[in-house]
TORZA-378401 format. One record per residue (C-alpha): residue number from 1; residue in three letters; x, y, z. Coordinates in Angstrom, 3 decimals, decimal comma. Last residue first. Layout:
<recs>
@nr NUM	rest ALA	px X	py Y	pz Z $
...
</recs>
This chain:
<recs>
@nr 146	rest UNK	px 73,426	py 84,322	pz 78,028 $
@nr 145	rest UNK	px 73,566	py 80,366	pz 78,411 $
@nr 144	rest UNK	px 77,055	py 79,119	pz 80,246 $
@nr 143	rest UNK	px 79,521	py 77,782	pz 78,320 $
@nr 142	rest UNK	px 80,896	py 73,920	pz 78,704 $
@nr 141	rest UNK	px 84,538	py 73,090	pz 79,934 $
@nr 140	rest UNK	px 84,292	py 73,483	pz 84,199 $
@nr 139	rest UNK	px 81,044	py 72,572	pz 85,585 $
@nr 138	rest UNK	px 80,095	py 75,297	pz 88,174 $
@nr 137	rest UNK	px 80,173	py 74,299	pz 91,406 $
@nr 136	rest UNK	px 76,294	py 73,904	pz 93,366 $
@nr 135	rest UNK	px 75,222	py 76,739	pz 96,179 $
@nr 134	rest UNK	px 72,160	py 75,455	pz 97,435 $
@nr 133	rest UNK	px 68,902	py 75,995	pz 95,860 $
@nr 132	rest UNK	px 67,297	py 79,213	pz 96,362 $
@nr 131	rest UNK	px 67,665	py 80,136	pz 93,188 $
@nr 130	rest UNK	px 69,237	py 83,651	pz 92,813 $
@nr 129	rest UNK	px 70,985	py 84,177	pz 96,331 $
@nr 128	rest UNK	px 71,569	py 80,124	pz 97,253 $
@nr 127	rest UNK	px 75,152	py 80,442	pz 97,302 $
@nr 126	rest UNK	px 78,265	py 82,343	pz 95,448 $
@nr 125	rest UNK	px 80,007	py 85,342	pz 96,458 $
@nr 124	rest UNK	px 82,843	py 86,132	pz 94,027 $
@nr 123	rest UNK	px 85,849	py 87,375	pz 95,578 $
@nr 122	rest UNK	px 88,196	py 89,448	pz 93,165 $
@nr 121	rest UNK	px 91,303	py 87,819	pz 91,717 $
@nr 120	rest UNK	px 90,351	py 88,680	pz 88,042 $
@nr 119	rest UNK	px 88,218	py 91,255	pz 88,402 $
@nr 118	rest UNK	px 84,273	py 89,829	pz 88,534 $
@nr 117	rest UNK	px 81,626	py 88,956	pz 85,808 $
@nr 116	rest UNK	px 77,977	py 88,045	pz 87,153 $
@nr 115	rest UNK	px 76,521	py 90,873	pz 86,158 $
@nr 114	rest UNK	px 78,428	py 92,715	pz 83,233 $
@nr 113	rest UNK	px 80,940	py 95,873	pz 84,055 $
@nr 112	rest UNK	px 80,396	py 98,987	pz 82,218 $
@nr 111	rest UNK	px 80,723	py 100,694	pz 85,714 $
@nr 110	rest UNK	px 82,267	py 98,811	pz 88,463 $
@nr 109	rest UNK	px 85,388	py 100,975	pz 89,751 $
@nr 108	rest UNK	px 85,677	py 104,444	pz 89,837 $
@nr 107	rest UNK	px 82,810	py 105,101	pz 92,195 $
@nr 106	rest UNK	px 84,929	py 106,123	pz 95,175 $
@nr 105	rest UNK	px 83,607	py 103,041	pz 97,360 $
@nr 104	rest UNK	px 84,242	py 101,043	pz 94,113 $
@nr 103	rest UNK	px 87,851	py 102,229	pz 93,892 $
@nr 102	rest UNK	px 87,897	py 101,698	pz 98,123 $
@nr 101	rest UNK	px 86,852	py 98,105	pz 97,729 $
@nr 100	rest UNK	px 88,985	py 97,028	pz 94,616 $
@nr 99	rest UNK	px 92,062	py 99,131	pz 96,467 $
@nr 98	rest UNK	px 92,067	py 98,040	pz 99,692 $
@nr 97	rest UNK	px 95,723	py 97,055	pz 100,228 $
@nr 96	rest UNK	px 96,963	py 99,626	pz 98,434 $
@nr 95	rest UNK	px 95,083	py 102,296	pz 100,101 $
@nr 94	rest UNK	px 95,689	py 101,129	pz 103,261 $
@nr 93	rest UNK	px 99,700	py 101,132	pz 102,176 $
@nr 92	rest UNK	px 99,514	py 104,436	pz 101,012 $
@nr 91	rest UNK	px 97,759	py 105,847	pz 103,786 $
@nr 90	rest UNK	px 100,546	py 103,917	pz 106,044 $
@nr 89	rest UNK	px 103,438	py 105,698	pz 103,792 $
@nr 88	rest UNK	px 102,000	py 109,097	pz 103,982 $
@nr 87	rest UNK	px 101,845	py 109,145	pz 108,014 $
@nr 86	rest UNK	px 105,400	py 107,162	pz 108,133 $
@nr 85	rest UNK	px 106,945	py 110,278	pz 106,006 $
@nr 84	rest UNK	px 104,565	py 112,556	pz 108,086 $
@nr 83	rest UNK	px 105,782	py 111,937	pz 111,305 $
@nr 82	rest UNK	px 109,156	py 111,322	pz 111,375 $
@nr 81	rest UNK	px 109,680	py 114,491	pz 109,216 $
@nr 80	rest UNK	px 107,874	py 116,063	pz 111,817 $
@nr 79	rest UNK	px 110,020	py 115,550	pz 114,012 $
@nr 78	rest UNK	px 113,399	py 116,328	pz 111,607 $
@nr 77	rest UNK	px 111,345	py 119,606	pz 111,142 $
@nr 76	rest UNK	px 111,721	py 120,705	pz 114,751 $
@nr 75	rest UNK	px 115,249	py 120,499	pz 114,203 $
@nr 74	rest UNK	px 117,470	py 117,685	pz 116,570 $
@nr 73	rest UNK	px 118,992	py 118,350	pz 119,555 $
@nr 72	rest UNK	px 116,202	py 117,797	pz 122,142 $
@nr 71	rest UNK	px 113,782	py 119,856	pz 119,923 $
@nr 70	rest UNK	px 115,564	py 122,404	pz 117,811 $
@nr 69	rest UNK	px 113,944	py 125,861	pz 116,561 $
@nr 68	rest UNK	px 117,232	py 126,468	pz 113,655 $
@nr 67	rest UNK	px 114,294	py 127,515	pz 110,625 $
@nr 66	rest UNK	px 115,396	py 124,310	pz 108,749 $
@nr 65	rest UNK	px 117,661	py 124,586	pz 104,901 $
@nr 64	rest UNK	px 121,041	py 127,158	pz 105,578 $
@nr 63	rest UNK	px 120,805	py 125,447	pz 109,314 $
@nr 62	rest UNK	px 121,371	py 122,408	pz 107,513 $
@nr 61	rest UNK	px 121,519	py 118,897	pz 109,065 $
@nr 60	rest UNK	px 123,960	py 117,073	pz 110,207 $
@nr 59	rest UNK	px 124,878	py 113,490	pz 109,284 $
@nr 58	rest UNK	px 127,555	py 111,023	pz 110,757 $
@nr 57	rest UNK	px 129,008	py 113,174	pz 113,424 $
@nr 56	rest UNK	px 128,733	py 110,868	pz 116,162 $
@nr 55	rest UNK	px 125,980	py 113,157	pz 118,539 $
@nr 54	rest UNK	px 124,572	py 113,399	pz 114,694 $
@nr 53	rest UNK	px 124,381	py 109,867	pz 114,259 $
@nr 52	rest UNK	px 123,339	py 108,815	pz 118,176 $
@nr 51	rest UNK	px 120,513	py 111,895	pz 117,868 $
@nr 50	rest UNK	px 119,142	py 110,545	pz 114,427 $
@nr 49	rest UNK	px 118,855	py 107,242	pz 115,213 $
@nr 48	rest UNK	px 116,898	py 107,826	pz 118,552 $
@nr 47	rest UNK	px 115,072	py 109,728	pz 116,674 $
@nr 46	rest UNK	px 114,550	py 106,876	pz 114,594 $
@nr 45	rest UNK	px 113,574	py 104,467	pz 116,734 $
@nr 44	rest UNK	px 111,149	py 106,108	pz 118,853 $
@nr 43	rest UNK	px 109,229	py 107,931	pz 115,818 $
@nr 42	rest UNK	px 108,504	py 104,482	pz 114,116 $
@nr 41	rest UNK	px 107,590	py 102,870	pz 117,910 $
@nr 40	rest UNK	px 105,307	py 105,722	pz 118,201 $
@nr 39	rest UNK	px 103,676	py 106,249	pz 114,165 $
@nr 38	rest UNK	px 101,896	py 102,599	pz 114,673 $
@nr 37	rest UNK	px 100,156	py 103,134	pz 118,412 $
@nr 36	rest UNK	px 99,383	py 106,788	pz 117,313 $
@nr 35	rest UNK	px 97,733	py 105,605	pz 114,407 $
@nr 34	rest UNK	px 95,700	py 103,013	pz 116,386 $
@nr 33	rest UNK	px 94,815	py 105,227	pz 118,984 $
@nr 32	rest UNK	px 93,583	py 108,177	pz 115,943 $
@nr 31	rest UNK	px 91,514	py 105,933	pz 113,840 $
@nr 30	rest UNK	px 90,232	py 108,086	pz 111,705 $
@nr 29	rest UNK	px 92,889	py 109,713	pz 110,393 $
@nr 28	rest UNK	px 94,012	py 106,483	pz 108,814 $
@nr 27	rest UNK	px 90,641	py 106,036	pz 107,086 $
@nr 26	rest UNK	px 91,820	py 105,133	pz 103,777 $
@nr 25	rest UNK	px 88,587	py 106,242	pz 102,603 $
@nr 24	rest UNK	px 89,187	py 106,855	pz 98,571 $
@nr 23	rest UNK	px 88,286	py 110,775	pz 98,071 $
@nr 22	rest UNK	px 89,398	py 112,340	pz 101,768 $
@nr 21	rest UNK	px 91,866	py 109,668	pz 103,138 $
@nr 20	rest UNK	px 94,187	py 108,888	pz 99,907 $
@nr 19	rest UNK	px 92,789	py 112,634	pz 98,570 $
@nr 18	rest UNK	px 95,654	py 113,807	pz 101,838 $
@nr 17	rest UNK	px 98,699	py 111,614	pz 100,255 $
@nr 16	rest UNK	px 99,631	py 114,706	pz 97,742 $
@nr 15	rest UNK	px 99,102	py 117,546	pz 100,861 $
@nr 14	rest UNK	px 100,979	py 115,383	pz 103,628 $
@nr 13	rest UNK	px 103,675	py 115,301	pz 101,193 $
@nr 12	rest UNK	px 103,677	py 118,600	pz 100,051 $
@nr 11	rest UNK	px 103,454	py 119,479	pz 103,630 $
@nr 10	rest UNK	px 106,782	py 117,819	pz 104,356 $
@nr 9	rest UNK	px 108,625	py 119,578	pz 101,181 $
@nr 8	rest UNK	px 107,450	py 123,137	pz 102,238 $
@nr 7	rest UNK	px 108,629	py 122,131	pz 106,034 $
@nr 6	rest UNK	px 112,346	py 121,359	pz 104,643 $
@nr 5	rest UNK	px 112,199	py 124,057	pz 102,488 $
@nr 4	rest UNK	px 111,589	py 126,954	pz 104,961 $
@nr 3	rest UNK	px 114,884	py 128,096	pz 105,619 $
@nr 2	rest UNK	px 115,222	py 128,565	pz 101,912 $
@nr 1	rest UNK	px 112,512	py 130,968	pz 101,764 $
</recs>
């Protein structure tokens, strides 16, 4: 069991970022060329990394902890490791960085909410959509009828 740790932790990660795609959109896996054009230049460096430090003696890595398959001198899992650490962080990040759209997407955000009130920060549309009329500033200092 212990020789399978390494992979157990990597698809724990894959497993607790997967909802990120699935339930709020991130939409990471579905944009394979762009993913790939992210993950490579990630993957490049570090494996290069990895094989200078261990040709150096720097780090090492377990036999007692990876299943000993090696891929140009480093474990199998070490690959993948560059893989899914980036792969989790970038659905993170998408999610982040959408979050108002994807929480409404997902239907957690905008119930109990008023019309015409907004998060603070969100984009309110403004223009002719009620009245017709174009779109005029509010006055600032006097209260709006309800």
């Amino acid at each position: 069991m212990d020789a399978l740790r390494y992979l157990l932790i990597l698809a724990a990660c894959v497993a607790v970022t997967l909802p990120l795609e699935a339930v709020l959109g991130a939409r990471v896996y579905r944009q394979p060329r762009r993913l790939v054009s992210t993950l490579a230049p990630v993957v490049a460096v570090f494996v290069i990394w990895d094989l200078i430090a261990t040709a150096r003696g720097h780090w090492w890595f377990s036999e007692r902890y990876t299943t000993g398959v090696t891929v140009a001198g480093l474990p199998w899992e070490e690959w993948l490791f560059f893989l899914v650490v980036p792969l989790c962080a970038l659905l993170t990040f998408e999610v982040l960085g959408q979050g108002p759209q994807l929480l409404r997407r997902a239907g957690l955000l905008g119930r109990g909410r008023r019309p015409g009130r907004s998060l603070p920060g969100a984009a309110v549309a403004s223009g002719p959509a009620e009245t017709g009329s174009p779109a005029q500033p509010e006055a600032t200092g006097g209260r709006r009828g309800r």
